[in-house]
C-alpha positions as CSV (number, residue, x, y, z in Angstrom):
1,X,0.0,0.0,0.0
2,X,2.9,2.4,0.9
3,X,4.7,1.8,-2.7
4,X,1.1,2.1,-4.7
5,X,0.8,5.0,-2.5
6,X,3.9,6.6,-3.2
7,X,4.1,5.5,-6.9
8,X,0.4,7.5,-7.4
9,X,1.6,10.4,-6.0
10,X,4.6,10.4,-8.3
11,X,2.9,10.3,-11.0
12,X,0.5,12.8,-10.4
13,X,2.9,15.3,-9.4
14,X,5.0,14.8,-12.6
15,X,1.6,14.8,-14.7
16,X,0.8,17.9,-13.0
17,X,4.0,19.4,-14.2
18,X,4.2,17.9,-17.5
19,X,0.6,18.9,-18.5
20,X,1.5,22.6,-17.1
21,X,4.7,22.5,-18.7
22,X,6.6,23.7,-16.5
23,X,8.8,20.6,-16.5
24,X,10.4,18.2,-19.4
25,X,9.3,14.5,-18.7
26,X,13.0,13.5,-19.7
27,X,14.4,15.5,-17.1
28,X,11.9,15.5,-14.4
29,X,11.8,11.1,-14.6
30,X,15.8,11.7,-14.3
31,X,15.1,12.8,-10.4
32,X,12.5,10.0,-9.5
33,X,14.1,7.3,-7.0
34,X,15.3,5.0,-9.2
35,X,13.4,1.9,-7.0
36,X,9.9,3.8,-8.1
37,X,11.2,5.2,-11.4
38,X,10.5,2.4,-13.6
39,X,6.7,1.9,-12.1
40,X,6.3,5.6,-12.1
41,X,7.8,6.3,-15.6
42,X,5.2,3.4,-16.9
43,X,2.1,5.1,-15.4
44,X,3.1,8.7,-17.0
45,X,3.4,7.1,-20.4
46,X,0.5,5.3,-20.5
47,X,-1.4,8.2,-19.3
48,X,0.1,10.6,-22.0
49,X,-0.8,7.8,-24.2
50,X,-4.6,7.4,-23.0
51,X,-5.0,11.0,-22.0
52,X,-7.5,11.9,-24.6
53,X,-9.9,9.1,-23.4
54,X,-9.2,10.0,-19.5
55,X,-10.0,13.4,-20.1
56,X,-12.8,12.8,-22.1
57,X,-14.0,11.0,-19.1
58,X,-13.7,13.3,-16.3
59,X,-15.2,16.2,-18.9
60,X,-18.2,14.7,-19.0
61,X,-18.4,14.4,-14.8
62,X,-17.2,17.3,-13.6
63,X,-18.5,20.4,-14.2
64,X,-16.0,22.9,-12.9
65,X,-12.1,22.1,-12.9
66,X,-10.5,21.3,-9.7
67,X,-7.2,22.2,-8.9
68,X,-4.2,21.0,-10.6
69,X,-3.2,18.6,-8.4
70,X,-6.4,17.0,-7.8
71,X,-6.9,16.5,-11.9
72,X,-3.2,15.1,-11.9
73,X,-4.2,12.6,-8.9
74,X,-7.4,11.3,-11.1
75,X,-5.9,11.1,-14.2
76,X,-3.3,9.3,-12.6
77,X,-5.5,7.1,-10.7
78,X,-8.3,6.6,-14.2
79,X,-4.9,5.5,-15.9
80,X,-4.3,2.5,-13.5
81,X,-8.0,1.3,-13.6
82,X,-8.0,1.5,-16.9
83,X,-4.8,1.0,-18.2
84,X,-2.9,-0.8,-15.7
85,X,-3.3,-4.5,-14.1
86,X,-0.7,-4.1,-11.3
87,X,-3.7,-2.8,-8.6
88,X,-7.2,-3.8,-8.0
89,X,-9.9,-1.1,-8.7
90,X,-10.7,-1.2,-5.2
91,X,-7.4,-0.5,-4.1
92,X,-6.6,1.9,-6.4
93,X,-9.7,3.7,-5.5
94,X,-8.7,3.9,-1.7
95,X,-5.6,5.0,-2.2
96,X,-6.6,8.2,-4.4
97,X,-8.9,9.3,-1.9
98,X,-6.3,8.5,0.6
99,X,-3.6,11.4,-1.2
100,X,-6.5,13.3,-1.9
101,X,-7.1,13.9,1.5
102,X,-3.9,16.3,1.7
103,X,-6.3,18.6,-0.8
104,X,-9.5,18.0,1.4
105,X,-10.8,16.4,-2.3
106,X,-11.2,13.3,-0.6
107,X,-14.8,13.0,-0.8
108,X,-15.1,14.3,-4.2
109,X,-12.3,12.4,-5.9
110,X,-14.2,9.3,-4.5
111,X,-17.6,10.4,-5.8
112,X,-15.9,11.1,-9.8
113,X,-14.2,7.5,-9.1
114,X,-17.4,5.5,-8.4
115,X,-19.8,7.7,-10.9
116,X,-17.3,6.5,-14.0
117,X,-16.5,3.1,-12.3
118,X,-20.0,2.4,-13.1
119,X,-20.6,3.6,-16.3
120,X,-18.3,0.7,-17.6
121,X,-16.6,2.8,-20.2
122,X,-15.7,1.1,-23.3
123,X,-12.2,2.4,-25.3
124,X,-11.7,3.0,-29.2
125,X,-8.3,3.5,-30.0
126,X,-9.1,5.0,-34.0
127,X,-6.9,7.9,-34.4
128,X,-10.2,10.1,-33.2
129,X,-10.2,9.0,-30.1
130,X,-6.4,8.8,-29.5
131,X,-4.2,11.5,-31.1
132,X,-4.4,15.3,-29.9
133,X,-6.6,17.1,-31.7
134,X,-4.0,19.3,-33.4
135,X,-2.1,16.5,-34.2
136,X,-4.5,14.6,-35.9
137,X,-5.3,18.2,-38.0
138,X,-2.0,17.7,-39.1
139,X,-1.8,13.9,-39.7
140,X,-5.3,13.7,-41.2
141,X,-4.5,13.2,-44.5
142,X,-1.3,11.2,-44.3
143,X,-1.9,7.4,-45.2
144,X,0.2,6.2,-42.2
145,X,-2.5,7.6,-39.9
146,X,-3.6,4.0,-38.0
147,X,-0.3,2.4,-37.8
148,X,1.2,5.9,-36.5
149,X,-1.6,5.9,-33.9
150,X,-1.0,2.0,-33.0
151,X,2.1,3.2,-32.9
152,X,1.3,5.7,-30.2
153,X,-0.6,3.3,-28.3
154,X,2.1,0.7,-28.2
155,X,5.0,2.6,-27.2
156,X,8.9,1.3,-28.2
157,X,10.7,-1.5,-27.7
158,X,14.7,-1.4,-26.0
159,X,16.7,-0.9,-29.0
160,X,20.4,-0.6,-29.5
161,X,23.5,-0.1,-31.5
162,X,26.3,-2.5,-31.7
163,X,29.5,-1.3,-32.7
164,X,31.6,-2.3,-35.4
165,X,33.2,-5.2,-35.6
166,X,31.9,-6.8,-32.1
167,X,29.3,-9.5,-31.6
168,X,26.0,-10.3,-28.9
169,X,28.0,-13.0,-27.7
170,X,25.5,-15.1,-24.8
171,X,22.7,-12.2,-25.5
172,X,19.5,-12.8,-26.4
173,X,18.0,-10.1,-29.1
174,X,16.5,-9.7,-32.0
175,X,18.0,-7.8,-35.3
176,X,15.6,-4.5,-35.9
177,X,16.0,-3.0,-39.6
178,X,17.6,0.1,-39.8
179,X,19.1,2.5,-42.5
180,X,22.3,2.1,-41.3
181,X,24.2,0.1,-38.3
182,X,23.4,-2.6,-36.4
183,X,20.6,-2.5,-34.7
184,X,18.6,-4.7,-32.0
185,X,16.0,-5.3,-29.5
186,X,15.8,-6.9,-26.5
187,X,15.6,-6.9,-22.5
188,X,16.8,-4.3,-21.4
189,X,17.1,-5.7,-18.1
190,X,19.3,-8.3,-19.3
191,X,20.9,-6.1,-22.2
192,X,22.1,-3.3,-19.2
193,X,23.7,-6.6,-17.7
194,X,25.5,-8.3,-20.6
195,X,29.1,-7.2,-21.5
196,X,29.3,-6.2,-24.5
197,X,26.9,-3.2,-22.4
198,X,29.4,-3.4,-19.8
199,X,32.7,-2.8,-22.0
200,X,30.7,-0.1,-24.0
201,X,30.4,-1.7,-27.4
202,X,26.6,-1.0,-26.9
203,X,24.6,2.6,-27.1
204,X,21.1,2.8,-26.1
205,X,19.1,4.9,-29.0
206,X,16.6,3.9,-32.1
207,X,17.5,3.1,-35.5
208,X,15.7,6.2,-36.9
209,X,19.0,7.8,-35.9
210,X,21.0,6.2,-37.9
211,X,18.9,7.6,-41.4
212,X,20.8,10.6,-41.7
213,X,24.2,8.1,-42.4
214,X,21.8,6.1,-44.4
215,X,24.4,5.5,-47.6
216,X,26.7,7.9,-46.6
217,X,30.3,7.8,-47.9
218,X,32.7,9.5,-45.4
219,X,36.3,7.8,-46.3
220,X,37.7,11.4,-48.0
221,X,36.4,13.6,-45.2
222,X,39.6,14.6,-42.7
223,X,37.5,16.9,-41.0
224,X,34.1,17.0,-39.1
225,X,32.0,19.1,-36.9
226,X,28.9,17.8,-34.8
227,X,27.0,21.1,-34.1
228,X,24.3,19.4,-31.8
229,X,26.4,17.1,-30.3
230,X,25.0,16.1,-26.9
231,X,24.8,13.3,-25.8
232,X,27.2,12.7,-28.3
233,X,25.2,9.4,-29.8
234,X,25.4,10.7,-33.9
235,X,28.8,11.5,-32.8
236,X,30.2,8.2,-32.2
237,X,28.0,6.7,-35.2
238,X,29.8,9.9,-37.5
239,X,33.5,8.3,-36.2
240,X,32.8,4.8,-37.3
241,X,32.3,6.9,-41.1
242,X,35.5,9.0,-40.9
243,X,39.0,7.4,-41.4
244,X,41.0,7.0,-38.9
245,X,42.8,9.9,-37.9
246,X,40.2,12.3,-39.0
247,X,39.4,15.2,-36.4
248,X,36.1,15.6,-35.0
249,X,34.6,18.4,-33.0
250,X,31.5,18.0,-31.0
251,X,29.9,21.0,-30.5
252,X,26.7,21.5,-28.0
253,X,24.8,24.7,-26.1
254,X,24.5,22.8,-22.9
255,X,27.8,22.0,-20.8
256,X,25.4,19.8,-18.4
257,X,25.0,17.3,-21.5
258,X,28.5,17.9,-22.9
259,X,29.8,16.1,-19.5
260,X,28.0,12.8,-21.2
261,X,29.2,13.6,-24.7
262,X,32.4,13.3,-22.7
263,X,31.9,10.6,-21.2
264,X,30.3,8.3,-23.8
265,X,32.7,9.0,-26.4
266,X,36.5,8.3,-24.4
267,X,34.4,5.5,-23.0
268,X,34.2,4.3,-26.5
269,X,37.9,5.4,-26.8
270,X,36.5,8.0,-29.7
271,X,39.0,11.1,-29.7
272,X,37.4,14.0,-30.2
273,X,37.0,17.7,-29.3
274,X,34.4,18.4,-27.2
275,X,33.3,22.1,-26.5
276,X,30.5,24.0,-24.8
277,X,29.8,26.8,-27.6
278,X,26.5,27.7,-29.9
279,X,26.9,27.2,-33.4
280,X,27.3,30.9,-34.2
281,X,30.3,31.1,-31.7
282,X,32.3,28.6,-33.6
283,X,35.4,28.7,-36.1
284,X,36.9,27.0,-38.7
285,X,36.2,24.9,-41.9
286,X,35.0,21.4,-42.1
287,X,34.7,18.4,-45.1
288,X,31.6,17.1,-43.1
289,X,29.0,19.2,-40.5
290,X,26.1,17.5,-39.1
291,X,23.1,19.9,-37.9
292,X,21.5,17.8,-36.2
293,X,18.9,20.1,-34.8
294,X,16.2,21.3,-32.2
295,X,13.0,20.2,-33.4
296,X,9.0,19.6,-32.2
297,X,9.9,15.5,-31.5
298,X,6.8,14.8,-33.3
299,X,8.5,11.7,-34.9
300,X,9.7,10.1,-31.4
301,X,6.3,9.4,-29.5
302,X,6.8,6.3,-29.0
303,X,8.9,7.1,-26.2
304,X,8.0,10.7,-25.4
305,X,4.2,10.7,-26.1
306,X,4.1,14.0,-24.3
307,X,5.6,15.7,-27.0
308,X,2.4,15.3,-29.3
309,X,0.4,17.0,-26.2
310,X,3.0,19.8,-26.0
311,X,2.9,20.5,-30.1
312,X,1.6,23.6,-31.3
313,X,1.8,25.6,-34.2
314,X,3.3,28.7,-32.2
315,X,6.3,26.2,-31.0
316,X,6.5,24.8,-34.3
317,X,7.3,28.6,-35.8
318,X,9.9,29.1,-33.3
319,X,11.9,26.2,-33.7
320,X,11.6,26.5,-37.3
321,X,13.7,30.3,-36.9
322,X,16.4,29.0,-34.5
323,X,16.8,25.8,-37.4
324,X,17.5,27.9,-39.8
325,X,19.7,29.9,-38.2
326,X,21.5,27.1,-37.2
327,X,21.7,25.9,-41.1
328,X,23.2,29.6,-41.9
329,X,25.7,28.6,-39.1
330,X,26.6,25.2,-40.0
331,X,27.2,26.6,-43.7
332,X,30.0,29.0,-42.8
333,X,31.5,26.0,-41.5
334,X,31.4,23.6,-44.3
335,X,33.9,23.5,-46.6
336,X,33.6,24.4,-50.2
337,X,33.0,20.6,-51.7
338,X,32.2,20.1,-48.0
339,X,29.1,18.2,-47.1
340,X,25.8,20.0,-44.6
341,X,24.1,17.3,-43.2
342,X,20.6,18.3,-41.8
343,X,18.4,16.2,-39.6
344,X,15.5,16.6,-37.3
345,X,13.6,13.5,-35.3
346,X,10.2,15.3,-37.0
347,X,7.6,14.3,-39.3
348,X,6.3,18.0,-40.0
349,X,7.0,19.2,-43.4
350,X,7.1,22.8,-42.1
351,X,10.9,21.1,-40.5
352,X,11.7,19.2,-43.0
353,X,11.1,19.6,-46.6
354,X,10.2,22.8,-46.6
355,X,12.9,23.8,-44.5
356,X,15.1,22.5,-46.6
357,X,13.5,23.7,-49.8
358,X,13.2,27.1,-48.5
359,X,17.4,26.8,-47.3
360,X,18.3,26.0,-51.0
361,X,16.5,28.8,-52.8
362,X,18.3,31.8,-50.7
363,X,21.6,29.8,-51.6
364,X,22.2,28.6,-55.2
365,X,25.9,27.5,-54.4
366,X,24.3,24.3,-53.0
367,X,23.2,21.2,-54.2
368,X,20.8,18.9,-52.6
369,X,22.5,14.9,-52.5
370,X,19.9,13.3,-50.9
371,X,17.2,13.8,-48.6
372,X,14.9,11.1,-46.5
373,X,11.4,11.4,-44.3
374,X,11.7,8.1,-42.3
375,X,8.0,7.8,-40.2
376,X,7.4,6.4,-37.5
377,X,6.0,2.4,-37.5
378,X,6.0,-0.2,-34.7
379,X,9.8,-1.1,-34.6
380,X,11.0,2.7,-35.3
381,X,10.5,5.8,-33.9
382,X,10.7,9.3,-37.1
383,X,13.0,10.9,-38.6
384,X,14.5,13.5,-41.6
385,X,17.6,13.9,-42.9
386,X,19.0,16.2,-45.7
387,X,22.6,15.9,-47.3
388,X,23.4,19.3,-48.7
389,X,26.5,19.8,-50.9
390,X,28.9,23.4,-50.8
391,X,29.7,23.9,-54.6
């Protein structure tokens, strides 16, 4: 009772946040003792996931909002019932109007409980009644639609890179296509204790990553510049490329995530620069830069579903400004017969395409090699990428 006590209240107070945005699930989860963080990172997801049908439900029985906390503590508690098979209804009822108690809610969280309790509710999950409203705006017409919202629904699997020229020697996973790389899934619980995890010849991330080396020849290049570097995962992929001996700089805004950049790389026994700077701050010429930039995550939500619940077109228009600036920055720095690489983990044209398309007409000195919209499916999360050639 004391853990499905504490566990609730977690996760309400992070939905709170979330939903206010005032916090970043990423980060926020990152502080959660790590004995509750997996139960408590499982409830969030699923209600970020279900939130358009819990809302729906508590719309319809309560006429006036109560406070934040108290809506955070129901949702939290209509995702378990509903969602969830760890607790009993029963149980799971008593313990809400246990925490909500501390809001003197207690009878009225019980009273919303019980009222949709017995109306037996009965879920769709058609993109309707799933996706965020401005989302599915947005999605409506592409074809993907259903398998992007099963997708939703479903979540990801624990994926991983292998390195080069090792093997999953006594591990048990499963080879997951990819555009470039190995690429697996598995445990994770047993992954995070095998040693090729242990003696860092595995990274934790998705195979949409790897699109943007999707046939990418890198043998001439003696030079290379990561401009969104942190955590430094597209950097160690970027050194398998580049011969050996060729300099690479990894370049991030944030000196808190530069520490793992740090870190993942020499424990990979990668050499390369790693500096705190914004891409307008840096110097020098480069064969290969990789913009790999800032974007609305609307091709990731099979991990971070509350991205699609924090998307709007205001956001969207924003972002857009500082990735182009970012584009104008990573093109001083490329190299005449130098290579701009440009990716985003979107599915939004306004990012991608058109970002690009936009990018090429104010500079005709540039030729576009390739470009790639990778969307999401049930063993991948999104992604873009753009290879853009200096004349």
């Amino acid at each position: 009772m004391h853990d499905s006590g504490r566990i609730l209240r977690g996760a309400a107070a992070i939905i709170e946040a979330v939903t206010a945005q005032s916090a970043v699930l990423d980060e926020v989860m990152e502080k959660v003792d790590p004995h509750y963080r997996r139960a408590i990172s499982h409830l969030v997801l699923t209600f970020f996931r279900r939130r358009k049908a819990i809302d729906a439900l508590l719309d319809e029985r309560i006429e006036k909002q109560p406070r934040p906390a108290v809506l955070a503590l129901l949702r939290s508690v209509l995702t378990q019932i509903f969602f969830q098979h760890a607790i009993a209804v029963e149980s799971a009822v008593n313990i809400a109007v246990t925490e909500a108690k501390k809001f003197s809610a207690d009878k009225f969280v019980n009273a919303v409980l019980r009222r949709i309790i017995a109306s037996k509710p009965a879920f769709q999950d058609t993109p309707e009644k799933v996706l965020p409203d401005d989302i599915l705006r947005r999605w409506q017409h592409f074809p993907e639609l259903d398998t992007l919202t099963a997708a939703f629904l479903r979540g990801s699997a624990f994926t991983f890179r292998l390195e080069k020229e090792w093997e999953l020697d006594g591990v048990q996973a499963e080879p997951v296509p990819s555009p470039a790389f190995r690429f697996y899934k598995g445990s994770g619980s047993e992954i995070l204790k095998s040693a090729p995890f242990l003696q860092k010849h595995i990274y934790i991330q998705d195979p949409a990553t790897s699109l943007v080396f999707q046939d990418l020849d890198l043998s001439w290049a003696s030079k290379a510049l990561d401009l969104c570097a942190a955590p430094g995962g597209k950097t160690l992929m970027l050194a398998e490329l580049l011969p050996e001996g060729a300099r690479i700089v990894a370049a991030d805004r944030s000196r808190n995530r530069q520490k793992l950049t740090r870190q993942n790389l020499e424990a990979r026994g990668v050499k390369a620069e790693v500096i705190v700077a914004l891409p307008e701050e840096l110097a020098g010429s480069y064969d290969v830069v990789l913009a790999d930039v800032p974007c609305s995550n609307t091709g990731v939500f099979r991990r971070r579903p509350d991205a699609l619940w924090n998307f709007s077109k205001a956001k969207m228009r924003e972002l857009i400004v500082i990735q182009r600036e970012i584009l104008e920055s990573a093109l001083r720095r490329t190299a005449a017969g130098g290579l701009l690489i440009y990716s985003t983990c979107s599915i939004e044209p306004d990012e991608n395409v058109l970002q690009v398309e936009n990018f090429l007409k104010k500079h005709p000195e540039l030729t576009l090699v390739s470009q790639r919209q990778l969307m999401p499916d049930l063993d991948t999360d999104g992604a873009f990428a753009a290879v853009i050639k200096k004349n």
